[in-house]
KETORZA-681531 format. One record per residue: residue in three letters; x, y, z of N, C-alpha, C in turn; residue number from 0. Coordinates in Angstrom, 2 decimals. Example, Ala and Ser with C-alpha at 12.3 -4.5 7.8 and 13.67 -1.06 7.14 Angstrom:
residues 2
   type       n.u       n.v       n.w      ca.u      ca.v      ca.w       c.u       c.v       c.w   seq
    ALA     13.19     -5.69      7.80     12.30     -4.50      7.80     13.20     -3.30      7.80     0
    SER     12.85     -2.25      7.08     13.67     -1.06      7.14     12.90      0.03      7.87     1
This chain:
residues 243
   type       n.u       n.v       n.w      ca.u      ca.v      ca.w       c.u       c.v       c.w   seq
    UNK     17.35     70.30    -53.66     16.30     69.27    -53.67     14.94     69.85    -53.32     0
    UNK     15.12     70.96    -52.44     14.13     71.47    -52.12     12.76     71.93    -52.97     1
    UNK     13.81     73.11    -53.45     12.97     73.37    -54.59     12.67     72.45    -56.20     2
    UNK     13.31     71.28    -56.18     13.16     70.29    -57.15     11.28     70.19    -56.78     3
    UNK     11.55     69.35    -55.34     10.02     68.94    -54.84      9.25     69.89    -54.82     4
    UNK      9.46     70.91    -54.54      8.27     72.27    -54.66      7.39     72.05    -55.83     5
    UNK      8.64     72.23    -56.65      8.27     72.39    -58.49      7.37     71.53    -58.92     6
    UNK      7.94     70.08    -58.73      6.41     68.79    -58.64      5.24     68.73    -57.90     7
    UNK      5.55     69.24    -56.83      4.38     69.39    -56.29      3.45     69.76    -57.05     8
    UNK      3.99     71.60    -57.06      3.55     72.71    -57.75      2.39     72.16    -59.17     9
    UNK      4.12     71.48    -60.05      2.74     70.74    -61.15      1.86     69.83    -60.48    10
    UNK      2.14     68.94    -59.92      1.25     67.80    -59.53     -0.42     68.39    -59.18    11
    UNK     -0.07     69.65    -58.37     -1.37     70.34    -58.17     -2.06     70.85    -59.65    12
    UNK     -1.76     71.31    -60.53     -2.25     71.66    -61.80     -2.93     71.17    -62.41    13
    UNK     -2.01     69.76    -62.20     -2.65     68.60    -63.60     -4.12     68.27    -62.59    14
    UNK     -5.41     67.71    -63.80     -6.39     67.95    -63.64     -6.51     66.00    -63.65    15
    UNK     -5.85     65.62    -62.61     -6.24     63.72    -62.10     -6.65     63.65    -60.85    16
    UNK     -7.59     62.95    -61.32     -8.25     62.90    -59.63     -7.44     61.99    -58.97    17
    UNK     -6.67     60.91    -59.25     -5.66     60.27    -58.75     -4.50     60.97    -58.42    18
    UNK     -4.56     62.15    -58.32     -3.55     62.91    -57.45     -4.33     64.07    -56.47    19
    UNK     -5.25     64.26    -56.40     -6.08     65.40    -56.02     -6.09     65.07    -54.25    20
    UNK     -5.59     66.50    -54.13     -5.25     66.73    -52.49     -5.95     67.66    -52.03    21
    UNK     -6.11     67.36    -50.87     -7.80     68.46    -50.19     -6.78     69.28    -49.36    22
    UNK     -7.13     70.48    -49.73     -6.64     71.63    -49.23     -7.50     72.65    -48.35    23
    UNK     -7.03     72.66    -46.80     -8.22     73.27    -45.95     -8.10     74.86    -46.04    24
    UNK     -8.86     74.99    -45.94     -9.53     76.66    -45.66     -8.02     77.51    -44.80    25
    UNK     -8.34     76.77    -43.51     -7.18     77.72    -42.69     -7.56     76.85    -41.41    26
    UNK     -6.48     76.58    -40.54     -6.32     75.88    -39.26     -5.34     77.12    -38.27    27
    UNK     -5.62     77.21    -36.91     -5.07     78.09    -36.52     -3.91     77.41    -35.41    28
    UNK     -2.61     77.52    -35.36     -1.84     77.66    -34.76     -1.38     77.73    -33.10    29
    UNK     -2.24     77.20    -31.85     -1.82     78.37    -30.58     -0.20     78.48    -30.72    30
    UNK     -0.12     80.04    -30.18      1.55     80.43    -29.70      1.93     79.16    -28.43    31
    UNK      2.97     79.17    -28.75      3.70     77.80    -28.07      5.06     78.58    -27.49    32
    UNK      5.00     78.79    -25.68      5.72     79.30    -25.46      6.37     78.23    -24.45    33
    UNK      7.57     78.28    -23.85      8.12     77.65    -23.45      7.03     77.59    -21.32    34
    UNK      7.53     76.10    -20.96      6.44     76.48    -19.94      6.93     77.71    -18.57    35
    UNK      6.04     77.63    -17.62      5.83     78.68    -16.91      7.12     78.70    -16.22    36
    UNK      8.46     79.97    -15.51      9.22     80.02    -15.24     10.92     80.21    -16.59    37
    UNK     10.41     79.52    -18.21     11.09     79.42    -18.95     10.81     80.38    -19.58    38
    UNK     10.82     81.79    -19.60     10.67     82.60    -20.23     11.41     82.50    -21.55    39
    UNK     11.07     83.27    -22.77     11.90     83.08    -24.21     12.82     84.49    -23.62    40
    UNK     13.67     84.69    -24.70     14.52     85.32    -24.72     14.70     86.11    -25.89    41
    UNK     15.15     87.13    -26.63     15.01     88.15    -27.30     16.22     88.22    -27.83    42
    UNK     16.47     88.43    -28.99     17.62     89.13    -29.74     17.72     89.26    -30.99    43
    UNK     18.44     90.76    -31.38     18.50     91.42    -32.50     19.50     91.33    -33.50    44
    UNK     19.37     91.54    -34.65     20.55     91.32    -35.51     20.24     92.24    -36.90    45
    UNK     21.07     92.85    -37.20     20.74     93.27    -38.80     22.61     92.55    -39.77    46
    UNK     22.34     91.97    -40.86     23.16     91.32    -41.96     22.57     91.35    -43.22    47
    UNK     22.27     92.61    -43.38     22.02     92.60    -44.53     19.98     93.21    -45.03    48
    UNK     19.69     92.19    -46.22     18.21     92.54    -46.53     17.96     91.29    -44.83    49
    UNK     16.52     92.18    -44.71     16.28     91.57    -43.24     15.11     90.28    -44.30    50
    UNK     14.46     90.74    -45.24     13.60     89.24    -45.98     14.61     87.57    -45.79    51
    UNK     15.95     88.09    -45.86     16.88     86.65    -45.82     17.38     86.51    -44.36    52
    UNK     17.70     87.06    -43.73     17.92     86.85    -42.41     16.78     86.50    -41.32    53
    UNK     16.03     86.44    -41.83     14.59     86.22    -41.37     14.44     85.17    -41.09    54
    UNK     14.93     84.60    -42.59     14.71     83.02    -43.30     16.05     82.16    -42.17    55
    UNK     16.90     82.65    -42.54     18.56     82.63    -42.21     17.91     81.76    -40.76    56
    UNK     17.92     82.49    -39.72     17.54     82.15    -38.18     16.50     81.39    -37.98    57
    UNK     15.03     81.95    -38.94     13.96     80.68    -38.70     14.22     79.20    -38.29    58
    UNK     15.08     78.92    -39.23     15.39     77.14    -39.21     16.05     76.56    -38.14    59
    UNK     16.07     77.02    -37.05     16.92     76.63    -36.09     16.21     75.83    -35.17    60
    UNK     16.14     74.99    -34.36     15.61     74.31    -33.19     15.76     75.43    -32.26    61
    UNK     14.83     75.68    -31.48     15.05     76.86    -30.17     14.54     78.27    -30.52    62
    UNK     14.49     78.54    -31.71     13.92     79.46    -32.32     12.34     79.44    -32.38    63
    UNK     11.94     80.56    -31.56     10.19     80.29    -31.66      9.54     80.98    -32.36    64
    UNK      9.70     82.53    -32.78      9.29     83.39    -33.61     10.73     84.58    -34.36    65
    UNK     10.15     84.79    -35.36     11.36     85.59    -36.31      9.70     87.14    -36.31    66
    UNK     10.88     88.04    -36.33     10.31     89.52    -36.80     11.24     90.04    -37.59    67
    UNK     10.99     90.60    -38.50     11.51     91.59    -39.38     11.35     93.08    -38.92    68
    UNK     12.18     93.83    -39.24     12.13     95.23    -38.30     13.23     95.96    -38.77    69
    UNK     12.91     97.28    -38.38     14.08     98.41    -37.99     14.37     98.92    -36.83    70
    UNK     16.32     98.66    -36.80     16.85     99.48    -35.39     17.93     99.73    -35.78    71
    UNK     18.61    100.46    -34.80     19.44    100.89    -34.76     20.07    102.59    -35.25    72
    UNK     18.76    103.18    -35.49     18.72    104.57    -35.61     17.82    105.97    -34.80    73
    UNK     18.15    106.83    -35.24     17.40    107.77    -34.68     15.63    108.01    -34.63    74
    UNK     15.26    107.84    -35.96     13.93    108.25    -36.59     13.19    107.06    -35.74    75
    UNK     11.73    108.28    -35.25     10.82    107.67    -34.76      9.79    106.81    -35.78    76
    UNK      9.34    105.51    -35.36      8.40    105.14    -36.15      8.67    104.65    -37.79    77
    UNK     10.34    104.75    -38.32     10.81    104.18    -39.49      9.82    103.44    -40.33    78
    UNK      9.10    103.39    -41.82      9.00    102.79    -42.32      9.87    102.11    -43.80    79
    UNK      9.36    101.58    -44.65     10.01    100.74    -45.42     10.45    101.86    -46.50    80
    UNK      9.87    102.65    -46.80      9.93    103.82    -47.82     11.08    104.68    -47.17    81
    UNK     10.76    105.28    -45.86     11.48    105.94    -45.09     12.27    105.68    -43.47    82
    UNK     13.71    105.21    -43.94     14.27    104.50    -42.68     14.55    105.47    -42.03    83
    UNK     15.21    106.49    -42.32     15.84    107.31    -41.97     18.06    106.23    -41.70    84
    UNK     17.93    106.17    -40.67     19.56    106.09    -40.32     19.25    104.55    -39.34    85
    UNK     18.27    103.72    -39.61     17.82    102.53    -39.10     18.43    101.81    -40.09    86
    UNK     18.36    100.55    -39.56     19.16     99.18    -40.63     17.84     97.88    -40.49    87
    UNK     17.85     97.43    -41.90     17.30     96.15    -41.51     17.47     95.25    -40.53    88
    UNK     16.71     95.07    -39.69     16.94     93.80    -38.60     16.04     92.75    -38.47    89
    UNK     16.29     91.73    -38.19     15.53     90.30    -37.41     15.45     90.63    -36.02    90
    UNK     14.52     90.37    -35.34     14.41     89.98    -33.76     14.00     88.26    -33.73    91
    UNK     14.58     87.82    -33.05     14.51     86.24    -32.79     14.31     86.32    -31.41    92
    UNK     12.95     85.25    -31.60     12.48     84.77    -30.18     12.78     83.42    -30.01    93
    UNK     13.73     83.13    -28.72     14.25     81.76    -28.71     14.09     80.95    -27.13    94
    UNK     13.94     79.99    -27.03     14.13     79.51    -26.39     15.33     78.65    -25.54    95
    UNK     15.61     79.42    -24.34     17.45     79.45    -23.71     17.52     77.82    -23.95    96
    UNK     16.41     77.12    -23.23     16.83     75.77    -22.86     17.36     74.94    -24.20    97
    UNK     17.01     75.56    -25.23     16.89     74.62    -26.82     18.53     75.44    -27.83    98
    UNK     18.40     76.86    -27.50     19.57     77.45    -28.54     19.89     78.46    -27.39    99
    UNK     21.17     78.86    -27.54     21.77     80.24    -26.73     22.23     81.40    -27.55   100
    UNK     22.78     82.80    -27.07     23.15     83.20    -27.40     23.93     83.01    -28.49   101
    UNK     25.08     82.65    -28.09     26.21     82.15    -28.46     26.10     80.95    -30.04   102
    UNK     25.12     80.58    -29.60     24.69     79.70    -31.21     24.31     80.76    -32.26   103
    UNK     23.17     81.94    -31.89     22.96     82.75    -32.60     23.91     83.71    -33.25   104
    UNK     24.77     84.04    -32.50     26.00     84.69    -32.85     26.88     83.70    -33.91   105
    UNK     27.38     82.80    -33.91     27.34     81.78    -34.93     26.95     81.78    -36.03   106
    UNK     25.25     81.80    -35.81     24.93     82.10    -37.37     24.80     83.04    -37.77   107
    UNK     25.05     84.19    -36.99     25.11     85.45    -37.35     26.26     85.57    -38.26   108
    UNK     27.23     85.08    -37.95     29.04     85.14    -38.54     28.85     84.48    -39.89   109
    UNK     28.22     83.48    -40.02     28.39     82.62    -40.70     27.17     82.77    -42.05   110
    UNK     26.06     83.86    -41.99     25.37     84.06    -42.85     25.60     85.25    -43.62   111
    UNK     26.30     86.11    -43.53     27.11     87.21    -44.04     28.52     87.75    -44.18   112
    UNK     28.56     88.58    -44.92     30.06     88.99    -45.37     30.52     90.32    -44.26   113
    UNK     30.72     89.90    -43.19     30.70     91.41    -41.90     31.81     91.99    -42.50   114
    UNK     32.93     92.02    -43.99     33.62     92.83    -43.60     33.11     93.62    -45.03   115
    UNK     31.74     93.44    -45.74     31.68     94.34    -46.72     31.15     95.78    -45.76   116
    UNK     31.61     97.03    -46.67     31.04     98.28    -45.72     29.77     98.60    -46.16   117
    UNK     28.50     98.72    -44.86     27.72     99.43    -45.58     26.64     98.08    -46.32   118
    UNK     26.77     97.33    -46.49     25.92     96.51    -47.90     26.00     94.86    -47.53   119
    UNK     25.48     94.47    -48.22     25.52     92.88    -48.43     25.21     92.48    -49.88   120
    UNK     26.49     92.03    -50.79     26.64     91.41    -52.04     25.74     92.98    -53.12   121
    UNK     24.92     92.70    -53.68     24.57     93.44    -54.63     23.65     94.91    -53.86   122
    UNK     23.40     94.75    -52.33     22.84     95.95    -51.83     23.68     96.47    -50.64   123
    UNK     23.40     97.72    -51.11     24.53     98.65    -51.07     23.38    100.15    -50.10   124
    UNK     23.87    100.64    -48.44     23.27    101.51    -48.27     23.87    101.16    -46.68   125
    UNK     23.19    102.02    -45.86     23.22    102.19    -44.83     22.53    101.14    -43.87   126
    UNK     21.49    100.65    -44.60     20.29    100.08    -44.18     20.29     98.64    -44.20   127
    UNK     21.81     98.38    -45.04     21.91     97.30    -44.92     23.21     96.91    -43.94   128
    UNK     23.47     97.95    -42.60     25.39     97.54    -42.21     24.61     96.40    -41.29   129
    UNK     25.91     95.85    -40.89     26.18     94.66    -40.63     25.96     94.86    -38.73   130
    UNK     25.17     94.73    -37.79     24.88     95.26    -36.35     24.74     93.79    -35.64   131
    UNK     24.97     93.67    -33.93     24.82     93.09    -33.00     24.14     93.74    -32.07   132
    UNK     22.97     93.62    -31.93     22.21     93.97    -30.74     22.48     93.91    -29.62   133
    UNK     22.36     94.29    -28.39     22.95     93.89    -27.10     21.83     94.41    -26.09   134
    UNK     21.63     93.22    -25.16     20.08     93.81    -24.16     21.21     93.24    -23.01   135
    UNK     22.48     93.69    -22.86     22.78     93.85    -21.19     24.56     93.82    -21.61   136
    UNK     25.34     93.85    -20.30     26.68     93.51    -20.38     27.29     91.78    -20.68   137
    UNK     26.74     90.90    -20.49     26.68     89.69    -20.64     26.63     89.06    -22.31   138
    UNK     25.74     89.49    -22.99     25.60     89.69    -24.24     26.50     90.67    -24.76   139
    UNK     26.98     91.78    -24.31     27.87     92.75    -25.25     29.00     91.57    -24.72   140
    UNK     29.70     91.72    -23.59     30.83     90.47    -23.73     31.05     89.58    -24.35   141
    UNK     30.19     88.82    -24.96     30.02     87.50    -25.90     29.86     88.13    -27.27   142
    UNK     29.26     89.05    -27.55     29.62     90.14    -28.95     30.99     90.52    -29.15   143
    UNK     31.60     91.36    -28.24     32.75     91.19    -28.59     33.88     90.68    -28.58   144
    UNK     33.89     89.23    -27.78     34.82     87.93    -28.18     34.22     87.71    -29.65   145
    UNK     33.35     87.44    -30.18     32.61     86.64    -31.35     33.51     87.37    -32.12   146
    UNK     33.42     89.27    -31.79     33.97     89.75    -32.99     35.57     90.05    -33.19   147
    UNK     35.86     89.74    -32.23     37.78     89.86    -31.68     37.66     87.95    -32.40   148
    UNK     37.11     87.33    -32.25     37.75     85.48    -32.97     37.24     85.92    -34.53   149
    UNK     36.08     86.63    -34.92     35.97     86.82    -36.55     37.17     87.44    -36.99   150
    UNK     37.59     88.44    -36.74     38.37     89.65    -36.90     40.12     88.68    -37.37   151
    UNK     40.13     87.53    -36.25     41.26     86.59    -36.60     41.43     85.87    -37.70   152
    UNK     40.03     85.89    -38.04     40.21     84.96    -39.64     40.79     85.53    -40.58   153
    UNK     41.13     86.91    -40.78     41.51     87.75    -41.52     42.46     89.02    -41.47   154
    UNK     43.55     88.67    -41.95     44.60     89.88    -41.47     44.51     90.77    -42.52   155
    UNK     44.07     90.91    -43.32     43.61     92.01    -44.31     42.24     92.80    -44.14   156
    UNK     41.54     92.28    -44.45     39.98     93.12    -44.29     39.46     93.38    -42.76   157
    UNK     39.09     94.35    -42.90     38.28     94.90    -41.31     36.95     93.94    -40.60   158
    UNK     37.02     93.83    -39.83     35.29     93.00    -39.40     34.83     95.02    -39.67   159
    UNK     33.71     94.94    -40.46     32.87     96.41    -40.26     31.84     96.50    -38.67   160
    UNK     31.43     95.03    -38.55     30.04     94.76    -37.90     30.30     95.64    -36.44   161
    UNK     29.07     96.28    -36.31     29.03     97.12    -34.81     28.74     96.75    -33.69   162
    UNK     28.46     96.92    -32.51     27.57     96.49    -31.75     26.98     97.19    -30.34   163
    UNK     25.86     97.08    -30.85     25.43     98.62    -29.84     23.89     97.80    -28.86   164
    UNK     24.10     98.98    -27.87     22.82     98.24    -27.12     21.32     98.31    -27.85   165
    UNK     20.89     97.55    -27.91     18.96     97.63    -27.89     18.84     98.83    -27.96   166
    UNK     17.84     99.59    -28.63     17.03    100.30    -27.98     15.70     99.85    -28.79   167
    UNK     14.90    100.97    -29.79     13.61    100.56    -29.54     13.47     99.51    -31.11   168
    UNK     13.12     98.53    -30.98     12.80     97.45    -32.39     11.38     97.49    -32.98   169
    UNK     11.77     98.58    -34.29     10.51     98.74    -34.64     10.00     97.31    -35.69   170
    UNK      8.47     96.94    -35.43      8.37     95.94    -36.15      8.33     96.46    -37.94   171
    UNK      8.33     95.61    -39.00      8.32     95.84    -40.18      6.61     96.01    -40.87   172
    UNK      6.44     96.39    -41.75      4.80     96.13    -42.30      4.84     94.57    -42.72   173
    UNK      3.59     94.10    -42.30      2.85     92.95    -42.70      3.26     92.44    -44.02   174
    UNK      4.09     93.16    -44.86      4.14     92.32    -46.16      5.55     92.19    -46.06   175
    UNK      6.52     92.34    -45.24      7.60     91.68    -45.40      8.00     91.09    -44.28   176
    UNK      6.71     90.62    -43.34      7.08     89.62    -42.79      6.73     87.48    -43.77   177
    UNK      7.69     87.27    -43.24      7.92     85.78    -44.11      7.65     85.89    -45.56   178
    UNK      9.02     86.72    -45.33      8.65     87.27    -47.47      8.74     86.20    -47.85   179
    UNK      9.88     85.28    -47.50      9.75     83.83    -48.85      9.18     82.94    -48.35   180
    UNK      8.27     82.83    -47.30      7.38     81.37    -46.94      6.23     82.32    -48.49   181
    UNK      6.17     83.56    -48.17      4.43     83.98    -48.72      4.79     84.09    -50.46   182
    UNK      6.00     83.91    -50.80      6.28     83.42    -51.99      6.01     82.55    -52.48   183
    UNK      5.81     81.36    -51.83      5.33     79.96    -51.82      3.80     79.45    -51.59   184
    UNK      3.13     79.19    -52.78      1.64     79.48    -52.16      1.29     77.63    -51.41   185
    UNK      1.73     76.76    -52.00      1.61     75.46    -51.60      2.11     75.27    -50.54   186
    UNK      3.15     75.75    -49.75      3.59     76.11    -48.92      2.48     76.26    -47.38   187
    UNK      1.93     77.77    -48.19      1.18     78.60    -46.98      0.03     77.47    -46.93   188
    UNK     -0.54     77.20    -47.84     -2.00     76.04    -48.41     -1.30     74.63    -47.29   189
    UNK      0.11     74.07    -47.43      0.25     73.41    -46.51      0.06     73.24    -45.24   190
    UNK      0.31     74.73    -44.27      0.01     74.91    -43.14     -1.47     75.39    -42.63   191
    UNK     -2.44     75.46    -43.70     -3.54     76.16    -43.22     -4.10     77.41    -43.84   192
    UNK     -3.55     77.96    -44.82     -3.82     79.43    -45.16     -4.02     79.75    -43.67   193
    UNK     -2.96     80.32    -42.60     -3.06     81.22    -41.73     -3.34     82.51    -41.88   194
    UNK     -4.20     83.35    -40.82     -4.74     85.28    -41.60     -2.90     85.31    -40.90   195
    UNK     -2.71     86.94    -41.23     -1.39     87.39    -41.39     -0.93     87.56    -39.40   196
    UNK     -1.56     87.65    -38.96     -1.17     87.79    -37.55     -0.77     86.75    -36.92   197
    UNK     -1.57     85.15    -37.51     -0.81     84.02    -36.85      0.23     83.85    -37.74   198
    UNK      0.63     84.27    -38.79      1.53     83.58    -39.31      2.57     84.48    -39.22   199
    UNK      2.71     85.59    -38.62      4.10     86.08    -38.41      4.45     85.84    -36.83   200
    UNK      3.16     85.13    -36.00      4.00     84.65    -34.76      3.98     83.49    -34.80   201
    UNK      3.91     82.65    -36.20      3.95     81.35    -35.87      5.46     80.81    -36.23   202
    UNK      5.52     79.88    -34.93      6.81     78.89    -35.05      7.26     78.39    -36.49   203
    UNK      6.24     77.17    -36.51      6.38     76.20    -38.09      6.25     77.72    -39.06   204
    UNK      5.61     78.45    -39.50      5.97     79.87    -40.39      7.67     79.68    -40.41   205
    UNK      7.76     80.54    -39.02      9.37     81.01    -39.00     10.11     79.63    -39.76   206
    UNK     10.20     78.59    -39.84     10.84     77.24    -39.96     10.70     76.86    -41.59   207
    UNK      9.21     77.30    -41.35      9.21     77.28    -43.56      9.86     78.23    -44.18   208
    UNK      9.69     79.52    -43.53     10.41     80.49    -43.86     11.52     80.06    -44.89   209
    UNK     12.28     79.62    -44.01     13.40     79.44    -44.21     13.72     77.90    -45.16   210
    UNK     13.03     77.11    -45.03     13.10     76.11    -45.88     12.91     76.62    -47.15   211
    UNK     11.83     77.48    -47.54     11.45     78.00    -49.06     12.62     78.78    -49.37   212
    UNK     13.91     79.33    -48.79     15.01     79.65    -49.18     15.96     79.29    -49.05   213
    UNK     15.71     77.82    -49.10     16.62     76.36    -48.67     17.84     77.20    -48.31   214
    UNK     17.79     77.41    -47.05     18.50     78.23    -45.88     18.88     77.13    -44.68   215
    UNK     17.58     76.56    -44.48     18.19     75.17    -43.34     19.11     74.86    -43.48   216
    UNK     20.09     74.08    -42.46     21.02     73.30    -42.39     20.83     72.01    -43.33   217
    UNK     21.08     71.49    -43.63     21.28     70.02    -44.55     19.72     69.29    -43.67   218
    UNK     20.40     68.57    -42.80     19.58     68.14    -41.42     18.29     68.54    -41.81   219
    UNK     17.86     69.90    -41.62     16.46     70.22    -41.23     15.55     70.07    -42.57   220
    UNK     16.38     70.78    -43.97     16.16     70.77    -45.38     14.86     69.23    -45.71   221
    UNK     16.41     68.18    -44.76     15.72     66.80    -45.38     14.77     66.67    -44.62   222
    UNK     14.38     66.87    -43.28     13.44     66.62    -42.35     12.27     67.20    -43.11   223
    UNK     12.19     68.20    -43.63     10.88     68.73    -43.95     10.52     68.26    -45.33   224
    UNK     11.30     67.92    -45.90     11.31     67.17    -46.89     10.76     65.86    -47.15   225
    UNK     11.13     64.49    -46.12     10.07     63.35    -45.87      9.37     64.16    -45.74   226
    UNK      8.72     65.08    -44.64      7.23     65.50    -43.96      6.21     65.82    -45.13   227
    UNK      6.83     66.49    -46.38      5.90     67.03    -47.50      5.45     65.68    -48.24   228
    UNK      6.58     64.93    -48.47      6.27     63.69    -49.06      5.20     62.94    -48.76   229
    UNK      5.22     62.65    -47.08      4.30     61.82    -46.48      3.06     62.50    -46.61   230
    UNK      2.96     63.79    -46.29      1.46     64.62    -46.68      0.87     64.14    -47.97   231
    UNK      2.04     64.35    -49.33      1.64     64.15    -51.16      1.07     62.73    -50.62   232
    UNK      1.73     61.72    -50.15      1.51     60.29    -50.26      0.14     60.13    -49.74   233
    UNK     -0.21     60.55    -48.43     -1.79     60.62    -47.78     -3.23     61.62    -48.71   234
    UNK     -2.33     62.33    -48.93     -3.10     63.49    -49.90     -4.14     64.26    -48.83   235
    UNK     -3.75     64.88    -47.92     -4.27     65.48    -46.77     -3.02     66.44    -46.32   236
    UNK     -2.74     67.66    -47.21     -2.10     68.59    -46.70     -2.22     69.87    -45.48   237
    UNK     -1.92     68.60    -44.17     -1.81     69.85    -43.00     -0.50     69.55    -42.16   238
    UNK      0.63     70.18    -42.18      1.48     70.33    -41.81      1.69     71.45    -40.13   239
    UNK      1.31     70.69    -39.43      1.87     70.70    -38.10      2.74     71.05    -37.15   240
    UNK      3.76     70.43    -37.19      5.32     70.70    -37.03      6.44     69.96    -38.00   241
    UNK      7.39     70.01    -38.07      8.39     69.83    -38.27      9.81     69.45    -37.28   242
């Protein structure tokens, strides 16, 4: 449905009627919205695959405050996109304890990839894409590996591949593959403000479209943002806020 409404939009913006004509602002800026004083966010890593979809994958969540795209889990200092060296695509998710936990993330971690292909996810195939669990203490590796001792049960044939190793350093990704499929979407970005590229890879609602433009949300969230675009077309004053 998602992308049904995109598509109309999309035309609706084209056609040349002033009885549809929607004012589109320049750029509105965002403040970072962190949880209040004493609620610190919380941190965690994941690689499943291309990190552009896992990005999307986690954005949509309630509790989720910022998504990064990145490389870890290897040797080479300073990894870029050309040259990983022995690094894997990863997400870092910034969340908020009181709203999502661990344990939810691990969830959708299971549940957005194939952990027992080796090496790859569906048509990509490499090193860069294995299947990893981050871990920033003993508390978190414990809950990693129950998650992966109950996956491992679903299946008496195939291996879980997925690893899980501690943190170390999370390099961020270049500027153009952060919110690869919100910046796919130009009505989209025009919805929130044309943000410059620095608020919009720490912005919340970003991370949340993200993932809507790869109708990735849950059912639930899909439709929520869905009235919200509507009611914008209906006013004809596209600034999208929250969700």
């Amino acid at each position: 449905m998602a992308y049904v409404l995109l598509t109309l939009v999309v035309l609706t913006l084209a056609v040349a009627d002033k009885a549809h004509c929607i004012r589109v602002p320049d750029r509105i800026s965002e403040p970072a919205r962190d949880p209040p004083s004493g609620q610190p966010l919380k941190t965690a890593v994941f690689a499943l695959g291309c990190f552009w979809r896992s990005e999307a994958v986690f954005g949509c969540f309630n509790g989720v405050v910022r998504t990064t795209v990145g490389y870890a889990g290897g040797s080479k200092l300073n990894p870029e996109y050309r040259s990983l060296g022995d690094h894997a695509e990863s997400v870092q998710v910034e969340y908020d304890p009181r709203l999502i936990n661990f344990r939810k993330l691990l969830e959708v971690f299971w549940s957005s990839h194939d952990s027992r292909q080796v090496f790859g996810q569906g048509p990509d195939v490499g090193i860069q894409y294995r299947s990893i669990i981050f871990t920033n203490g003993t508390e978190e590796s414990r809950l990693a590996a129950i998650s992966k001792e109950r996956e491992q049960t679903k299946s008496k044939i195939s291996l879980v591949t997925t690893q899980i190793q501690q943190l170390g350093t999370f390099y961020p990704a270049e500027p153009e593959h952060q919110k690869f499929e919100l910046k796919r979407n130009p009505f989209l970005l025009q919805l929130i403000g044309n943000l410059p590229e620095e608020e919009l890879e720490r912005s919340s609602l970003a991370a949340k479209l993200n993932g809507y433009a790869a109708v990735l949300c849950p059912p639930t969230i899909q439709k929520q943002i869905d009235a919200k675009i509507n009611d914008i077309m209906r006013k004809g004053w596209p600034i999208l806020r929250e969700v």
